[in-house]
SEFIPA-935623 format. One record per residue: residue number from 1; x, y, z of N, C-alpha, C, O in turn. Coordinates in steps of 0.05 Angstrom, whole numbers, always signed. Example, Ala and Ser with C-alpha at 12.3 -4.5 7.8 and 13.67 -1.06 7.14 Angstrom:
BEGIN
  resi      nX      nY      nZ     caX     caY     caZ      cX      cY      cZ      oX      oY      oZ
     1    +264    -114    +156    +246     -90    +156    +264     -66    +156    +285     -66    +169
     2    +257     -45    +142    +273     -21    +143    +258      +1    +157    +268     +23    +161
***
This chain:
BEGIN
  resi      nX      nY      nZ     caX     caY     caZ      cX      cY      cZ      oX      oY      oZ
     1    -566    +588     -68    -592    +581     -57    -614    +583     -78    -612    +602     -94
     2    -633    +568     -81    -655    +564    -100    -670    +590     -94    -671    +596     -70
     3    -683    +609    -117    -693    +630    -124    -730    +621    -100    -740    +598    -103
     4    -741    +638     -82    -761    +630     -64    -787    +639     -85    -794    +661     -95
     5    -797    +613     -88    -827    +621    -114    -844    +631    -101    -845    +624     -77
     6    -863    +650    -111    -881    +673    -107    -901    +659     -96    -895    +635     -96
     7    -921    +663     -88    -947    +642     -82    -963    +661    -107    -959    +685    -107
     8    -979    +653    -126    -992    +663    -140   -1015    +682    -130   -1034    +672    -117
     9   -1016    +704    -134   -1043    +721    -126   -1070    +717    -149   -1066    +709    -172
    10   -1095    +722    -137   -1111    +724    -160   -1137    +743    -136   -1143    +740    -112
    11   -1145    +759    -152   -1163    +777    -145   -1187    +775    -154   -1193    +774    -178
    12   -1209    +776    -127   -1248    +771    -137   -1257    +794    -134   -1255    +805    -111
    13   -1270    +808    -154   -1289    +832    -158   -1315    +817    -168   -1317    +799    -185
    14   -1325    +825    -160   -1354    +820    -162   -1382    +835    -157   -1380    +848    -136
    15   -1408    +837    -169   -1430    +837    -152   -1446    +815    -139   -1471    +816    -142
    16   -1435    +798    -127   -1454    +777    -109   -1456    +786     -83   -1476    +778     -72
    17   -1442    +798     -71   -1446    +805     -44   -1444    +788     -29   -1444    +767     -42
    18   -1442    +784      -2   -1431    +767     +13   -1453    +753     +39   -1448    +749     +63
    19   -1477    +746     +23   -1498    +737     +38   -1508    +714     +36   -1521    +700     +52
    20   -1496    +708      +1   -1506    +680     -13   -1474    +668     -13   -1456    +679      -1
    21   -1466    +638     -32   -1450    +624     -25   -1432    +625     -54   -1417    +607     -61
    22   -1438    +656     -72   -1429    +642     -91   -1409    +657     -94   -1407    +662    -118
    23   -1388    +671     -79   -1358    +682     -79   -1340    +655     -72   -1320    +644     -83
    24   -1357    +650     -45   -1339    +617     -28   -1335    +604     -53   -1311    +602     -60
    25   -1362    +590     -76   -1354    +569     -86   -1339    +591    -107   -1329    +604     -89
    26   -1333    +601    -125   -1307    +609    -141   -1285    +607    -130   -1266    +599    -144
    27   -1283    +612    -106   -1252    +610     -82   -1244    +583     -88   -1220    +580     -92
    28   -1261    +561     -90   -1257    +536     -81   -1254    +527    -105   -1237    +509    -103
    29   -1259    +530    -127   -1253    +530    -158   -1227    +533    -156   -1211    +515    -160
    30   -1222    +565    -148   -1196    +572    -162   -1177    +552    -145   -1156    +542    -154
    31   -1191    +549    -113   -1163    +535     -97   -1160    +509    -104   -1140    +498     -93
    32   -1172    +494    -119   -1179    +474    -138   -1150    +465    -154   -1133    +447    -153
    33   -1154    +488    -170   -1129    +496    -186   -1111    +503    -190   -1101    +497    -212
    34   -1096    +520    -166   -1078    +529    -157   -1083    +541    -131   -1091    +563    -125
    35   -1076    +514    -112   -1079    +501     -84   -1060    +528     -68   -1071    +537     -48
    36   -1043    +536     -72   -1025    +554     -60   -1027    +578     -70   -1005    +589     -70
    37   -1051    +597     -84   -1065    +614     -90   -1071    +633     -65   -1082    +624     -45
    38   -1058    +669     -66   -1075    +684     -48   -1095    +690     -55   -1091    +694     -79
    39   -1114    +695     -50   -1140    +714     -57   -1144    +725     -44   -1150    +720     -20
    40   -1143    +749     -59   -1155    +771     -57   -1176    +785     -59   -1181    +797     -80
    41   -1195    +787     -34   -1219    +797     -43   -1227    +828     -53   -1240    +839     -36
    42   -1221    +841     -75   -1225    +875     -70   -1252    +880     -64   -1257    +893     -44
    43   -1280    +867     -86   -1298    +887     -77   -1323    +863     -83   -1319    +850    -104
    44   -1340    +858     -72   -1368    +836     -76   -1385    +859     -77   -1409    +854     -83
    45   -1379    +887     -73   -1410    +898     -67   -1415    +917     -94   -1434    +932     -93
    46   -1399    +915    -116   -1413    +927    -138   -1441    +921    -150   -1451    +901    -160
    47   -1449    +945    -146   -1476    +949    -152   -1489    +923    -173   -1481    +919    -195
    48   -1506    +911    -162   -1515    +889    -188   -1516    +896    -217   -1528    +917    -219
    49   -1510    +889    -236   -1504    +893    -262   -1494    +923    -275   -1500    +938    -293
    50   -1474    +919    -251   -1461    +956    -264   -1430    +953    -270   -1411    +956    -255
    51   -1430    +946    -297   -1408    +946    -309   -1391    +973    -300   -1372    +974    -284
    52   -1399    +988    -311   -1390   +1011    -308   -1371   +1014    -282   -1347   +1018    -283
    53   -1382   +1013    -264   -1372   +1011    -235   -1350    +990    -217   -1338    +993    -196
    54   -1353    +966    -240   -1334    +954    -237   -1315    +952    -254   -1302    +931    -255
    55   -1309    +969    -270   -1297    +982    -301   -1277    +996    -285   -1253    +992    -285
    56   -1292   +1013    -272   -1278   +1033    -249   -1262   +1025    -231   -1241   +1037    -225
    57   -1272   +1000    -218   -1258    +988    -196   -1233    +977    -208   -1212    +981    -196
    58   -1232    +963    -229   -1216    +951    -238   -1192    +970    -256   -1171    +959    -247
    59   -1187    +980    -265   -1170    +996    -262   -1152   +1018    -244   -1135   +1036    -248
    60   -1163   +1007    -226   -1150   +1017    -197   -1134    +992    -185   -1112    +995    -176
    61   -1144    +973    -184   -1138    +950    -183   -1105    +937    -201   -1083    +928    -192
    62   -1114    +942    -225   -1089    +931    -251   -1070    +951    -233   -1053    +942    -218
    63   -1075    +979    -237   -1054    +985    -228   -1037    +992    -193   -1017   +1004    -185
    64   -1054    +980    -184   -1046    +977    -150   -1030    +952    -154   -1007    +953    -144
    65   -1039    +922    -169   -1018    +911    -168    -993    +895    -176    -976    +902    -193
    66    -992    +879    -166    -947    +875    -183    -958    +848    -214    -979    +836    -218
    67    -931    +850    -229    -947    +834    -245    -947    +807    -231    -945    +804    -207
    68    -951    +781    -253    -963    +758    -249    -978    +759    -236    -986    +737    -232
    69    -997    +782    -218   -1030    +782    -215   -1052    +770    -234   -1055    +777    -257
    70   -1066    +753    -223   -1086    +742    -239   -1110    +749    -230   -1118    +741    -209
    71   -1130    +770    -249   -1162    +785    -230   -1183    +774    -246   -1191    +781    -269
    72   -1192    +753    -227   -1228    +747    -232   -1244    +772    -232   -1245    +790    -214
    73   -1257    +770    -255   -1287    +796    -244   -1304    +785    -261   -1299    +774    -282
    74   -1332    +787    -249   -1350    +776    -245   -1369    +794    -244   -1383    +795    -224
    75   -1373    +812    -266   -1403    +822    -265   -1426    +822    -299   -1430    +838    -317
    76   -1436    +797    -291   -1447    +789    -312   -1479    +790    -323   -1489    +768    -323
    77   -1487    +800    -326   -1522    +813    -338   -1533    +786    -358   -1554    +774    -359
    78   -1499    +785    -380   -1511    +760    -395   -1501    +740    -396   -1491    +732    -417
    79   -1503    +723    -369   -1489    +703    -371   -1509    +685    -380   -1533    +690    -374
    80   -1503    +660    -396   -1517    +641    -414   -1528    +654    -429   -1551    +648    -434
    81   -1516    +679    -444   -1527    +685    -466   -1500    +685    -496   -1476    +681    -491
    82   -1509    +689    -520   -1479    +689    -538   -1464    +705    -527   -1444    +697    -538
    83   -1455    +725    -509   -1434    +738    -500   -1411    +725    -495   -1408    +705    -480
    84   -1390    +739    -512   -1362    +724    -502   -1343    +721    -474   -1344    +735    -453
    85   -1327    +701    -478   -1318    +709    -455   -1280    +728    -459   -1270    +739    -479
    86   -1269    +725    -433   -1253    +745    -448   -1223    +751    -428   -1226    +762    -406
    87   -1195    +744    -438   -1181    +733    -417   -1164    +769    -428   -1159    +773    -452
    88   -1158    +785    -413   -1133    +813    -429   -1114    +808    -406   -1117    +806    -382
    89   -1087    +808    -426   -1067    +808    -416   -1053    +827    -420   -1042    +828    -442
    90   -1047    +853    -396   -1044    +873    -385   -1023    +881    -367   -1025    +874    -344
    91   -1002    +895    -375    -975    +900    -357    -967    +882    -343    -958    +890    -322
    92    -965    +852    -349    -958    +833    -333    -984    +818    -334    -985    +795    -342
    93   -1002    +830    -325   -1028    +816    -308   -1045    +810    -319   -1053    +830    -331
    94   -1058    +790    -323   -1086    +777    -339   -1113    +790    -325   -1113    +798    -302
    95   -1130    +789    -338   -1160    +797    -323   -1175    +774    -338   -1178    +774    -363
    96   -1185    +754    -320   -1208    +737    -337   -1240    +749    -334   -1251    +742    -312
    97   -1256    +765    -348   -1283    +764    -341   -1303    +762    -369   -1296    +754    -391
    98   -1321    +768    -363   -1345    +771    -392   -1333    +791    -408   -1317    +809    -404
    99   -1347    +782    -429   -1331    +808    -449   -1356    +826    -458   -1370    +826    -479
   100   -1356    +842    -435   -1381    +865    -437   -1373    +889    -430   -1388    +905    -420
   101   -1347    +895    -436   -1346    +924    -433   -1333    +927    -408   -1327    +951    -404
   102   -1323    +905    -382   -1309    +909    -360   -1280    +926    -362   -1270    +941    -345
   103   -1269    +918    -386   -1246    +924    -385   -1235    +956    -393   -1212    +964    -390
   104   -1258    +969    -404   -1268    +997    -416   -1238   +1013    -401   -1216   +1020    -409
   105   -1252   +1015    -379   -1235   +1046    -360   -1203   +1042    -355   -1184   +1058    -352
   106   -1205   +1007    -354   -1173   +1013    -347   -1149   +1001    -378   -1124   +1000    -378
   107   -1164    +994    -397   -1154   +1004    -419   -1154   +1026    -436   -1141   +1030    -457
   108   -1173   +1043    -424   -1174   +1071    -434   -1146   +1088    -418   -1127   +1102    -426
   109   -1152   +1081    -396   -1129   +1106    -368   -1105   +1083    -375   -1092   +1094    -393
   110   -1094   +1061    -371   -1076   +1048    -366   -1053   +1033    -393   -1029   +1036    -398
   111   -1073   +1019    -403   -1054   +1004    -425   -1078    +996    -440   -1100    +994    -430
   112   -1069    +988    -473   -1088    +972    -490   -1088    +945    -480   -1107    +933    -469
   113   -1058    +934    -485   -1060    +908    -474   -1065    +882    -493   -1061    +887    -517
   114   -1070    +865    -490   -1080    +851    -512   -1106    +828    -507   -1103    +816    -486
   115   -1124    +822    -519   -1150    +814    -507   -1139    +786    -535   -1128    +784    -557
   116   -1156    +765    -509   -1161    +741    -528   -1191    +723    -510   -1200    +720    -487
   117   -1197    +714    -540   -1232    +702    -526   -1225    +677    -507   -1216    +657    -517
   118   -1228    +677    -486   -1229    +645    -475   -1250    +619    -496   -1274    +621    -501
   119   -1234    +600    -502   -1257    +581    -515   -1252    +562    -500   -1268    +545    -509
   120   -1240    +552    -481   -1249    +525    -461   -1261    +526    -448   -1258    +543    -431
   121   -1281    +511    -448   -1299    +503    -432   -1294    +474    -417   -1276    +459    -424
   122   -1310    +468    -399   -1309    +444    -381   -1333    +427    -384   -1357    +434    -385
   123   -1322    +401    -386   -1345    +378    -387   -1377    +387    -390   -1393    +384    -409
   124   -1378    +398    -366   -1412    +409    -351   -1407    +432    -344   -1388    +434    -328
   125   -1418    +455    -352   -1430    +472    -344   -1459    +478    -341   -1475    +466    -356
   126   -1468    +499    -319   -1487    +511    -316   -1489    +529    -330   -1469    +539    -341
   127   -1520    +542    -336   -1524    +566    -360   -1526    +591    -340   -1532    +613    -349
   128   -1521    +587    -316   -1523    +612    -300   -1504    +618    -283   -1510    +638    -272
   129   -1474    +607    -271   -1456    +619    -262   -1431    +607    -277   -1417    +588    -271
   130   -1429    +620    -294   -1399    +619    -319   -1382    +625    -294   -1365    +608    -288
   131   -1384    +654    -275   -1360    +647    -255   -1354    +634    -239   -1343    +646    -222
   132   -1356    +613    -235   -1360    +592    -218   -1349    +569    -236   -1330    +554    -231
   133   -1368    +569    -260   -1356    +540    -276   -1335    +550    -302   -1316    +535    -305
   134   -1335    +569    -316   -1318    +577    -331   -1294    +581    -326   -1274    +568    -327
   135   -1303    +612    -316   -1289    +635    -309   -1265    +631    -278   -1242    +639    -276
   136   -1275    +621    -264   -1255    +611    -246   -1239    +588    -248   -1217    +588    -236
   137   -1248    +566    -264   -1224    +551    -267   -1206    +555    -290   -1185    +542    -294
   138   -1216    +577    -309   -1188    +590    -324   -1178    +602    -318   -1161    +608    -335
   139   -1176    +619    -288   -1164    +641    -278   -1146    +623    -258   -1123    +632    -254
   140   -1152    +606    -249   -1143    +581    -235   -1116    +574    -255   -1093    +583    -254
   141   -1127    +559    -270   -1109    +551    -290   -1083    +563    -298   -1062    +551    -301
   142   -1088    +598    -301   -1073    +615    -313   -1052    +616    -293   -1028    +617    -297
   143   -1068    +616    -264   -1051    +627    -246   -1032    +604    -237   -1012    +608    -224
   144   -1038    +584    -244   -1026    +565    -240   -1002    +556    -254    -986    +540    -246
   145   -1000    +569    -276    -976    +570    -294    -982    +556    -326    -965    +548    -343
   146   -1014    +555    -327   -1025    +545    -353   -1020    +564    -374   -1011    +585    -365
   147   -1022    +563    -403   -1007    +567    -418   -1035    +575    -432   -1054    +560    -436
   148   -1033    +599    -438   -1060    +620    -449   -1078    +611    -483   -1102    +611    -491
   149   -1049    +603    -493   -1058    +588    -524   -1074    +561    -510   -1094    +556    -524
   150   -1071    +547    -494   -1088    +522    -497   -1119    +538    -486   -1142    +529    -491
   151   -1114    +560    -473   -1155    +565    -467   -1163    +580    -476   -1186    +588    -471
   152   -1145    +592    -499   -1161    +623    -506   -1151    +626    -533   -1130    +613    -537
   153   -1164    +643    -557   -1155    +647    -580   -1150    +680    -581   -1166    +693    -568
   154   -1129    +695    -596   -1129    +723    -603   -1157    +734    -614   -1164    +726    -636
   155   -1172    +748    -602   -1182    +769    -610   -1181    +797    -607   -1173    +807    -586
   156   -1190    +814    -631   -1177    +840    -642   -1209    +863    -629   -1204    +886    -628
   157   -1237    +857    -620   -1252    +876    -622   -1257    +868    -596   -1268    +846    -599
   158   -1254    +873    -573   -1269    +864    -542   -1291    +890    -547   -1286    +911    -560
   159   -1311    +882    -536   -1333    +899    -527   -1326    +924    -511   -1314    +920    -490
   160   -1332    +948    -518   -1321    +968    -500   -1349    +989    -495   -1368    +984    -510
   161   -1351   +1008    -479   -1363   +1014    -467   -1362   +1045    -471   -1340   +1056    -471
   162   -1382   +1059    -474   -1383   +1091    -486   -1376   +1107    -456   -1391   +1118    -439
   163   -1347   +1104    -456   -1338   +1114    -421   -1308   +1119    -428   -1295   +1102    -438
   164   -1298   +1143    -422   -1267   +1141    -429   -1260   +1180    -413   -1276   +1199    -411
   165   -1236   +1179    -406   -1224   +1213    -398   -1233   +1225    -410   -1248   +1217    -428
   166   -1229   +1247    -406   -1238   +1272    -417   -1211   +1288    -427   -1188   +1293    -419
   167   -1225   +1293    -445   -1191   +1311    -460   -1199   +1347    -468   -1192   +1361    -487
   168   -1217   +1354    -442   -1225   +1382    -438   -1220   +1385    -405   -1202   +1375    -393
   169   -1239   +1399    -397   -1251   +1414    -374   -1272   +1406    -359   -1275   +1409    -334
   170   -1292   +1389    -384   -1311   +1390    -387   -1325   +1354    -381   -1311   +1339    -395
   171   -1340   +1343    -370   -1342   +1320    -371   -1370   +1302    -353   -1394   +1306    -356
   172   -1359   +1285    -339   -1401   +1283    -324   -1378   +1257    -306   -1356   +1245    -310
   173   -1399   +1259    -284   -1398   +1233    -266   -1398   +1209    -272   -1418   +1199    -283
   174   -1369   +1192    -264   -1364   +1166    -265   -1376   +1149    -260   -1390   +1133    -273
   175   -1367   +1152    -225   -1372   +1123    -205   -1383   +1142    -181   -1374   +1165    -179
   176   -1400   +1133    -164   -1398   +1138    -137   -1385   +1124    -121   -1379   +1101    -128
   177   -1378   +1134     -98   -1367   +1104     -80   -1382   +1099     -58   -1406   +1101     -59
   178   -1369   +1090     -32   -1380   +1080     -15   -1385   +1107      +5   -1402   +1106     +23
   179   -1369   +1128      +2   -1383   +1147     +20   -1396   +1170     +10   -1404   +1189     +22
   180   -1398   +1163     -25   -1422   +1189     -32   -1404   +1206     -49   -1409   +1226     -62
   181   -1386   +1195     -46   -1363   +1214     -66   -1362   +1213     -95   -1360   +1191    -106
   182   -1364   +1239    -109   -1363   +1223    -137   -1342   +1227    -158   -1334   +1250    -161
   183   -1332   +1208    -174   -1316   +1209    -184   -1321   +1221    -211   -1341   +1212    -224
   184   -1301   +1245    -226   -1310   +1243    -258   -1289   +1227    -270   -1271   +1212    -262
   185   -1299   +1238    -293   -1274   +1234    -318   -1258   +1251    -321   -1241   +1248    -339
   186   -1258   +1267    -308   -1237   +1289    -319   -1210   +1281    -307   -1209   +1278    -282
   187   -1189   +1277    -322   -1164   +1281    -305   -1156   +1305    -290   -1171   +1324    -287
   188   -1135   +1304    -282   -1120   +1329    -259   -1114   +1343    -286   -1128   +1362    -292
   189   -1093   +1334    -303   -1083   +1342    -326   -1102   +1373    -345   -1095   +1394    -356
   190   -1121   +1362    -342   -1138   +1380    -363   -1165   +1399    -341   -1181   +1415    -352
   191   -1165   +1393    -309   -1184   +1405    -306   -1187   +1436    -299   -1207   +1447    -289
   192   -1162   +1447    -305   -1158   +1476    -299   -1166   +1491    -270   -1173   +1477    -250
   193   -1166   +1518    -269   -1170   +1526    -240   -1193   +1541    -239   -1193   +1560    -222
   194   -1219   +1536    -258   -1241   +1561    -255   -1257   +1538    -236   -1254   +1515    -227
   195   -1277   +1558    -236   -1300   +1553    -215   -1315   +1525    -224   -1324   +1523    -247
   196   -1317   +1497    -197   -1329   +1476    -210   -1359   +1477    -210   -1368   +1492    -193
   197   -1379   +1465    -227   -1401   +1466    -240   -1412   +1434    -236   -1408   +1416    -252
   198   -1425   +1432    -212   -1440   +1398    -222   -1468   +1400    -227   -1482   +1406    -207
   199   -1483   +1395    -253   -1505   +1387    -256   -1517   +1420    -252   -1540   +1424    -245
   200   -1500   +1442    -256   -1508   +1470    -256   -1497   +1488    -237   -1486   +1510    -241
   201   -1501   +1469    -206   -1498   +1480    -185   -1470   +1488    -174   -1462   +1470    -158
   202   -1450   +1510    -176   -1425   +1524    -172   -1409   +1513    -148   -1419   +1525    -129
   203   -1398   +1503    -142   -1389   +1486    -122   -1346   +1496    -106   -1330   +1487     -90
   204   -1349   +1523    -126   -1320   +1531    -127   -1310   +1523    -135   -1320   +1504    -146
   205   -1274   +1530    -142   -1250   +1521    -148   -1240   +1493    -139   -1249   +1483    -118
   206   -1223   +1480    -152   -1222   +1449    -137   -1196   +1455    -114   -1176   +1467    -120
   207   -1200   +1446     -90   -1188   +1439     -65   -1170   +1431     -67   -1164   +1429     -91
   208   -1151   +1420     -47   -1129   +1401     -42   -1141   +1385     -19   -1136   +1362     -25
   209   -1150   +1385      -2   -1155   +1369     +15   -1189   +1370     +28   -1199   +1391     +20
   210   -1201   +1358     +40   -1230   +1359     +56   -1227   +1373     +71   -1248   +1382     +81
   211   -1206   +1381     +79   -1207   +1396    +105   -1206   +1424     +97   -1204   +1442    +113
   212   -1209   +1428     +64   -1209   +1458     +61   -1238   +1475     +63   -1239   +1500     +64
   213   -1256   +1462     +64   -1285   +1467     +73   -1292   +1464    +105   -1279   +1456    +125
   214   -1313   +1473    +103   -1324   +1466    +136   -1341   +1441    +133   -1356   +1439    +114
   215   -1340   +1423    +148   -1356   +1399    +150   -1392   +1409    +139   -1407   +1428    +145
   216   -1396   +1384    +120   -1425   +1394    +114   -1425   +1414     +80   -1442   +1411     +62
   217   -1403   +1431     +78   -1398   +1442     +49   -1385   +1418     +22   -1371   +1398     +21
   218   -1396   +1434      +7   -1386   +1414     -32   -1352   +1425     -31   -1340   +1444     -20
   219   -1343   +1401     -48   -1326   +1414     -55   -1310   +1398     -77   -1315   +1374     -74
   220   -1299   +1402     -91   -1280   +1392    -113   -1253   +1384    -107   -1243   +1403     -94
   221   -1239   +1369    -111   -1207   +1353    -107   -1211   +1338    -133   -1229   +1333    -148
   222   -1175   +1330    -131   -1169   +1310    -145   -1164   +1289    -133   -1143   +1287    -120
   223   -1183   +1267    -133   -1179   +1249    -121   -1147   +1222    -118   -1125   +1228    -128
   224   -1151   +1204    -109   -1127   +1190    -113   -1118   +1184    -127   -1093   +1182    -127
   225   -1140   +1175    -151   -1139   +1165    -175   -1138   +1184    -205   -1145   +1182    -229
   226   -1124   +1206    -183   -1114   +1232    -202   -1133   +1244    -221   -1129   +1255    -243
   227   -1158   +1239    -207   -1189   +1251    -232   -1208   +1268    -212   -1214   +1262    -189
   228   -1214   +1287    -222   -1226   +1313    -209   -1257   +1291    -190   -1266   +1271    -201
   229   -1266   +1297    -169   -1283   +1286    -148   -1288   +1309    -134   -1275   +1328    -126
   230   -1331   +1298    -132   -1340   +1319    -119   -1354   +1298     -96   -1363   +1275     -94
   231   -1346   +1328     -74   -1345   +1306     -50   -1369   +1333     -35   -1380   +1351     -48
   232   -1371   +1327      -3   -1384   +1328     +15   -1372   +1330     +43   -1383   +1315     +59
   233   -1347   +1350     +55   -1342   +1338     +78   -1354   +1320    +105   -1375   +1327    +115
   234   -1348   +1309    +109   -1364   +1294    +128   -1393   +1281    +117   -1412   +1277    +132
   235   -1394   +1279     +99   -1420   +1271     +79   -1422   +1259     +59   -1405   +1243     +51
   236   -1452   +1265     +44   -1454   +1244     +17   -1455   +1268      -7   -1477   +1279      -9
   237   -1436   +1275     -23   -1441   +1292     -44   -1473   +1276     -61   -1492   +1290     -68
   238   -1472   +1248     -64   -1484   +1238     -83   -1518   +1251     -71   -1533   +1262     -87
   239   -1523   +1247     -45   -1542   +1245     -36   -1556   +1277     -28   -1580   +1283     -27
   240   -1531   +1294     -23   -1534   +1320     -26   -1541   +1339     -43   -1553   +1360     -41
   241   -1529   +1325     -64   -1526   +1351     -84   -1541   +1330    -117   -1544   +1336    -141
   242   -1547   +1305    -101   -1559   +1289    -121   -1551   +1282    -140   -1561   +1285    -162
   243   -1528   +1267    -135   -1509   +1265    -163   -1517   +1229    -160   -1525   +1214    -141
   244   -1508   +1226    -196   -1506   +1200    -199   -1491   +1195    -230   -1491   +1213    -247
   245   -1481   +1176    -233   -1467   +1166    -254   -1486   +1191    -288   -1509   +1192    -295
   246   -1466   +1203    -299   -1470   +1212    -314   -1483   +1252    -310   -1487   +1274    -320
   247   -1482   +1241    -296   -1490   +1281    -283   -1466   +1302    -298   -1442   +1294    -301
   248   -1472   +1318    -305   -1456   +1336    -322   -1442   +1352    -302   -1452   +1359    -280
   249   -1415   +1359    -313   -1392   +1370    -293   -1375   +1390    -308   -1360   +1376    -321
   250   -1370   +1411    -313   -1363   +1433    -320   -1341   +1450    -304   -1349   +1456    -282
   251   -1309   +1461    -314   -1304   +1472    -293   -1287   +1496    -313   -1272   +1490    -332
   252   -1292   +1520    -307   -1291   +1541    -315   -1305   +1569    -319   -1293   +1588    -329
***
């Protein structure tokens, strides 16, 4: 019996949010291109121009899924400006986005990988959504079974981003998420068992679960993504205890 072919996946991260029309038209790009395409939507609601955050997302992402994944991301500050663009091909899986530093967190935690610049471009473009006119019909393309040397050349320096683990104790706030939780840098690996420290304030030893507090108390875990998180039962650590990307975290 003939081997049953995969339907190609390709995954949209983005900050456009889902109010205006410009996720639909990338969908319609990529389905353009490869008509029998799943998509996958993970996340539209990253914060407008926060690399960082979708740095974050995306390495959760590479590694949640199987290879021949193909992931659009889409968070661009300089689009129509000289900024490159930028296709890494990663445990199997390609990532097409800007080359601003997206790819930071999950080639730091996951794999180097190998980065090459996209140089095709299309007839017409606009100077203001590369994802839409670029960026989605090379991810289209790729996923389609296009052949990486005709759209892209090797390059050796992608843009990276002053963001990487911690190889102490010692470290500061990631990402927040959607319920106030915050993520560091610190791995499980290195964050030892003394008393946790955010932004000064003593918060105890790190937990195993939310439920080791009483609803309403701080507390420290390792989150899923196997990196020390200061949380809030039933709450917003961020909003509580006032944390935000870069807040200093100490544990010992």
């Amino acid at each position: 019996m003939p081997t049953r072919r995969h339907r190609p996946i390709i995954t949209l991260t983005s900050d456009f949010g889902l109010c205006d029309p410009y996720v639909a038209e990338m969908k319609a790009v990529l389905l353009q291109y490869c008509p029998d395409a799943q998509l996958v939507d993970v996340t539209h609601g990253i914060a407008p121009q926060d690399i960082v955050g979708a740095s974050v997302v995306l390495e959760r992402v590479v590694a949640a899924f199987p290879p021949r994944t193909s992931h659009l991301v889409v968070v661009d500050p300089g689009v129509g400006s000289g900024r490159k663009l930028l296709v890494w091909s990663v445990r199997r899986q390609i990532v097409v986005c800007p080359d601003n530093g997206l790819i930071t967190w999950p080639l730091r935690r996951l794999d180097s990988g190998k980065c090459s610049e996209l140089t095709w471009r299309p007839a017409e473009t606009s100077d203001t959504f590369h994802g839409r006119d670029i960026l989605a019909p090379a991810a289209g393309k790729l996923a389609a079974g296009g052949r990486l040397r005709d759209l892209a050349r090797p390059m050796k320096s992608p843009v990276l981003l002053d963001i990487a683990p911690s190889t102490t104790s010692s470290g500061y706030i990631l990402h927040v998420d959607h319920f106030g939780n915050a993520t560091t840098n610190i791995p499980a690996a290195v964050a030892g068992r003394g008393i946790v420290r955010v932004g000064g304030k003593a918060i105890g030893t790190i937990r195993e679960t939310y439920s080791d507090v009483h609803p309403g108390d701080a507390l420290a875990l390792i989150g899923s993504s196997g990196l020390v998180e200061v949380a809030i039962r039933n709450g917003s650590a961020a909003e509580k205890l006032k944390l935000k990307a870069g807040t200093p975290v100490r544990i010992g």
